[in-house]
N, C-alpha and C positions, 0 to 999 in steps of 0.2 A: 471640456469641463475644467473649473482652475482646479490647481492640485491646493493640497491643505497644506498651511505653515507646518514647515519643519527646520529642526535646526539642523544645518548640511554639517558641524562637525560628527552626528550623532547618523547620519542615514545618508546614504548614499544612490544615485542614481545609475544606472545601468542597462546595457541593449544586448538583447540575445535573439540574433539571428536565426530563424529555423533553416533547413535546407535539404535540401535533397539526399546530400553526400551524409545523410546520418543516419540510412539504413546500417543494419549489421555489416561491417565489412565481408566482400567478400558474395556478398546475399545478392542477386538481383532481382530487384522486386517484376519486373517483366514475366518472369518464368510462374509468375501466377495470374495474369490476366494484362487485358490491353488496355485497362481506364488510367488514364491520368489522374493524379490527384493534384490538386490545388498547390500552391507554394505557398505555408504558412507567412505569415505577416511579422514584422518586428514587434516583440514584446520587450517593454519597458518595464524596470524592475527598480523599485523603491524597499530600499534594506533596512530591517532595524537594526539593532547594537547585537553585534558578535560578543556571545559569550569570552569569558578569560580563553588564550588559546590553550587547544585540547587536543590530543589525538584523539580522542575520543568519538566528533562527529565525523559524520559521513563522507569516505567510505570505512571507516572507523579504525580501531585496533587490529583489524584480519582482515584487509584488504585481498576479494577474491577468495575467501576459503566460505563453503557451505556445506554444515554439518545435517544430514538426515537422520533420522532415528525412525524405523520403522518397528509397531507390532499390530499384527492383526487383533489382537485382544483391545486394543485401544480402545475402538471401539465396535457394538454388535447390536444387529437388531436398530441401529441407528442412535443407539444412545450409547457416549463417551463415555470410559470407566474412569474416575476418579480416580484409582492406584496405581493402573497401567501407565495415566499419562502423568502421574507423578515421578514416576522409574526413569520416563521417555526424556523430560522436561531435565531432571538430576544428572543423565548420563547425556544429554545433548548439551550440556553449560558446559560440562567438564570437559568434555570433547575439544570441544570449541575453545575454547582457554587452556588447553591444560592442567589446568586447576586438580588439583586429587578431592576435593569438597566441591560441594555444592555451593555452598554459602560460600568460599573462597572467590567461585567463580561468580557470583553475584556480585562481590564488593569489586570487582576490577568495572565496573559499570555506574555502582551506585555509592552514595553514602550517606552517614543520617542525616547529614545536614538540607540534603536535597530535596526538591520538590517532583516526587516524579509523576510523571505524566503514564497512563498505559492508553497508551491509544487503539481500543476496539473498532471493530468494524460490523457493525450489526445491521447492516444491508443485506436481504436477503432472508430474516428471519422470519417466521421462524425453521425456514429446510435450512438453512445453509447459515451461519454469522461464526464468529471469534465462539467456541465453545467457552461458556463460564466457566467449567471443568478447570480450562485451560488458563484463563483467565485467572481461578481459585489461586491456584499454582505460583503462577508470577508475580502475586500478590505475596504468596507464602516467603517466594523467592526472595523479593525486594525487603522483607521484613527482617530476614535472618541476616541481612549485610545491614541491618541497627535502622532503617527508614521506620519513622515510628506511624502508626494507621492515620493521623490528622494529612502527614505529609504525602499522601498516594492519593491518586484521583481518576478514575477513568472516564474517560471523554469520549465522543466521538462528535458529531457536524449536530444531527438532527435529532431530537429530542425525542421524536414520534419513532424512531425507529429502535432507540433503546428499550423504548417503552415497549414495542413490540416483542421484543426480544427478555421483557423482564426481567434485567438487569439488576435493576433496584431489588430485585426479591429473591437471587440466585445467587447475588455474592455477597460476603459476608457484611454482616454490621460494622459502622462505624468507617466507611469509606465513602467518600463523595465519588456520585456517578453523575456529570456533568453534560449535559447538548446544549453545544454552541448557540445551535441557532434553534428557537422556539416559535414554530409556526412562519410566519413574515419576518416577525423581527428577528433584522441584524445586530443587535445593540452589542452583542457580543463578540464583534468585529475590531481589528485597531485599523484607523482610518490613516494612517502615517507608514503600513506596511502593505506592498501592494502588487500586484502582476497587470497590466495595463496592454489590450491590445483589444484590435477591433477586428473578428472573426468573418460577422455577415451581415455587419452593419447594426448591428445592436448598439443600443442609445447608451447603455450603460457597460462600459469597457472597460472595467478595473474588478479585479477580486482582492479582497482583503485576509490578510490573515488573521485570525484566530486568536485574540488576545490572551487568551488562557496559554498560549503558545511564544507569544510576542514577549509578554510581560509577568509570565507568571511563575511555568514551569521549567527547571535547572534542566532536567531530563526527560527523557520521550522511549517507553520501550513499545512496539509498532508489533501489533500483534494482525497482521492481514490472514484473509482466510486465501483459500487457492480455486481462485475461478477464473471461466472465460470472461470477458467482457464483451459488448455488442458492437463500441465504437474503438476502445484504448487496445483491443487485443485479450488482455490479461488484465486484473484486479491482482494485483500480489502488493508489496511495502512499498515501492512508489506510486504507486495509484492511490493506497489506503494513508499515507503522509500526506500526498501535494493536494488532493481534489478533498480530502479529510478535515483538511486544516484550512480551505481556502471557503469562502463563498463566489458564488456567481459562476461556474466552473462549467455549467450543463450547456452554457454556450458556446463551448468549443467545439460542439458534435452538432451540425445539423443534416439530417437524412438526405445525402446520404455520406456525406462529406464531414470528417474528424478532425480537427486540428490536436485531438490529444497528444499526438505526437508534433513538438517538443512539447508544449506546455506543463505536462506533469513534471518532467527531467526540470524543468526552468522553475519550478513553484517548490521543489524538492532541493533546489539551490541555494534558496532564498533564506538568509539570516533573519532571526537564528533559528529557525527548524533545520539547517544544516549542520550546525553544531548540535546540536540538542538531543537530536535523533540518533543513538548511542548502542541501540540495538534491537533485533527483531527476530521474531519466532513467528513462524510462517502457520499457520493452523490447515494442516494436509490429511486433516484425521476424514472429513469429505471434501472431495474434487468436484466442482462445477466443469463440465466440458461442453457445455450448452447452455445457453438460457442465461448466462451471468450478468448482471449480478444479482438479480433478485427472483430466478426463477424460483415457483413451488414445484417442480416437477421432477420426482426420485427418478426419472428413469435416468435423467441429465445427471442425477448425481451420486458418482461413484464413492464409497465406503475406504478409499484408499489404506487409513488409518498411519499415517507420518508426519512428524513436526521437521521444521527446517529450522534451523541456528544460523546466524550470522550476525556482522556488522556494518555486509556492506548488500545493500540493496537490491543494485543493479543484480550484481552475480548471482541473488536468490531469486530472481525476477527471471531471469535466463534462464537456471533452472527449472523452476516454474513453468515456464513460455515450455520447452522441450517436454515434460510430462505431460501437458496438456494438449500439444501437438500430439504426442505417442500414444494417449488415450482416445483422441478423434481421430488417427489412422486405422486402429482397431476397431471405430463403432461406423468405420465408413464416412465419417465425415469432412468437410473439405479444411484445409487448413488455411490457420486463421490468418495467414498473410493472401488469401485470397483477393483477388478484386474480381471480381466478374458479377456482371452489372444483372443476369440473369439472378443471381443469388440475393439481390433486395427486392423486399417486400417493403411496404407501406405497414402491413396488418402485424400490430404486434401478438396477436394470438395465433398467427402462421407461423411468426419467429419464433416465440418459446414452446412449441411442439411439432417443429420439424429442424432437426440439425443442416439441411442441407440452404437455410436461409438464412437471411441478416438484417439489420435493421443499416448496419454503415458500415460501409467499406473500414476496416478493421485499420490500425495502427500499431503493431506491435511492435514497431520503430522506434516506439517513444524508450524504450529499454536501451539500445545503442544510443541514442540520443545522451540519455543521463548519466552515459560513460562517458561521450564526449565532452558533460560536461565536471566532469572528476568526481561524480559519484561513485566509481564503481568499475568494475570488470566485465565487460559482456560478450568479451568472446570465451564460448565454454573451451576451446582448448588450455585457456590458462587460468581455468576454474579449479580451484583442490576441491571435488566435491567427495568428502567424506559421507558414505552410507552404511548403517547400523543399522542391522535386522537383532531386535530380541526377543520378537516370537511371533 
């Protein structure tokens, strides 16, 4: 297909090779079963303009450090307390930065001049999305470092699944709640930023970024919830940035074969959501270890009640990856670097009420991958993971 007039001082073309050698160092993927998987294909990357340089994007100001905060009161009975993860949100910033205020440690992120983005994730709603609570919060957050209510916007891809999640009616007035895409139309796609590659022969091999992302927003804080996924491994801040912010994305998984791994890492690369993307709070208040990302089924989902701090993705993703491992060894089920071709089904209602099945051999590769490509830290021995029980 021809590509669209661009001006090449302004946008740049680029090739990122997937490959083998981008499992976790060290990991062999053999010692989980005997399937081959595919060798992902060259994807072509069309960049838009790099924000002014910042330390700021990803893998940001804390490269490699990830702050938890646990309390059991977060939340009960299945519903989030508003004051607990007020506490939680207050002493995970500060943590994280050093900062002795809250609002101190919000301005090292944001300023009034900005337009910030909060990027939810309301897949899975209504058992599982970005709690509004949480949401309420980082709104509160962004305000008290002077970003006045016209300039904050929450967004997330699909318009039906905000809506599911009632967004518009749970957080406060006077903020735009934005879905990219409404129904079919893409119109709110920029056709000049782009990730280009042909998975399984699909006609249409380009996903676009997100113009509200491309062209709009200064800042991006990445609020992911903590789930399995069927095909990527994990849904944690690179899953919920790159497959968030792109369209066309559901073609890198066909049953039973994933390319998510690299694609997420390569779409999470891509200017300027690599600059822009400045920081993330992991929403651990519940844990999907089954069924992710949009199962209804409480048994899959554990009450954990912990938020995660950082700046830099990968490392919180790895994190991530290991608690959700450690919570599927205790419920008996197989881990999610699995391949074994007994373990696919066809039937997705076999898949989200039985742990021991899958819909695609799992990719939780894609996390190494997006180290490899300088997002981030993913081996946990040289993780600071900072953990805070306050009650």
């Amino acid at each position: 297909m021809d590509r669209p007039t661009m001006d090449r001082r302004t946008f740049v073309k680029a090739s990122c090779l997937g490959s083998a050698s981008l499992f976790l160092d060290g990991l062999d993927p053999r010692a989980f079963g005997d399937v081959t998987m595919p060798e992902p294909p060259p994807i072509d990357v069309v960049q838009g303009l790099r924000p002014a340089k910042s330390r700021l994007g990803m893998p940001g100001l804390f490269p490699g450090r990830v702050v938890e905060v646990a309390d059991s009161k977060s939340i009960v009975s299945n519903r989030v307390s508003q004051p607990v993860v007020r506490g939680m949100i207050e002493r995970g910033m500060m943590e994280l930065t050093g900062e002795r205020s809250a609002s101190a440690a919000w301005a090292k992120f944001v300023e009034p001049s900005d337009i910030v983005g909060i990027k939810i994730n309301p897949s899975g709603a209504p058992a599982c999305c970005s709690s509004p609570e949480i949401v309420r919060e980082i709104i509160n957050g962004v305000q008290s470092a002077g970003v006045p209510a016209r300039n904050i916007v929450i967004y997330d891809r699909y318009e039906y699944e905000i809506d599911i999640g009632s967004y518009q009616v749970l957080l406060p007035p006077g903020f735009r709640v934005v879905g990219i895409q409404d129904g079919l139309v893409d119109s709110g796609y920029d056709p000049n930023v782009y990730c280009q590659a042909t998975f399984f022969g699909e006609w249409e091999n380009r996903s676009y970024m997100a113009r509200i992302v491309s062209q709009g927003l200064t800042k991006i804080i990445n609020v992911p919830t903590m789930k399995d996924h069927s095909a990527s491994g994990v849904t944690g801040c690179l899953k919920n940035l790159g497959y968030g912010t792109f369209d066309n994305v559901a073609r890198s998984h066909r049953s039973p074969y994933s390319f998510t791994d690299p694609l997420i890492g390569v779409m999470c690369s891509v200017e300027p959501l690599r600059s822009k993307a400045v920081l993330h709070i992991m929403d651990g208040t519940r844990q999907v270890w089954h069924g992710g990302p949009l199962t209804q089924v409480q048994d899959f989902i554990y009450q954990a009640g912990t938020l995660y701090f950082g700046t830099d993705p990968v490392a919180m993703d790895t994190v991530e990856l290991e608690a959700i491992e450690k919570k599927r060894r205790e419920e008996g089920a197989p881990s999610l670097w699995e391949h074994n071709a007994e373990s696919i089904t066809g039937n997705g209602q076999e898949f989200y009420h039985n742990p021991q099945k899958n819909l695609f051999y799992r990719r939780p590769g894609h996390i190494a991958s997006a180290g490899k490509l300088g997002l981030g830290v993913a081996d946990l021995k040289l993780i600071d993971h900072g953990q805070i029980r306050l009650g």
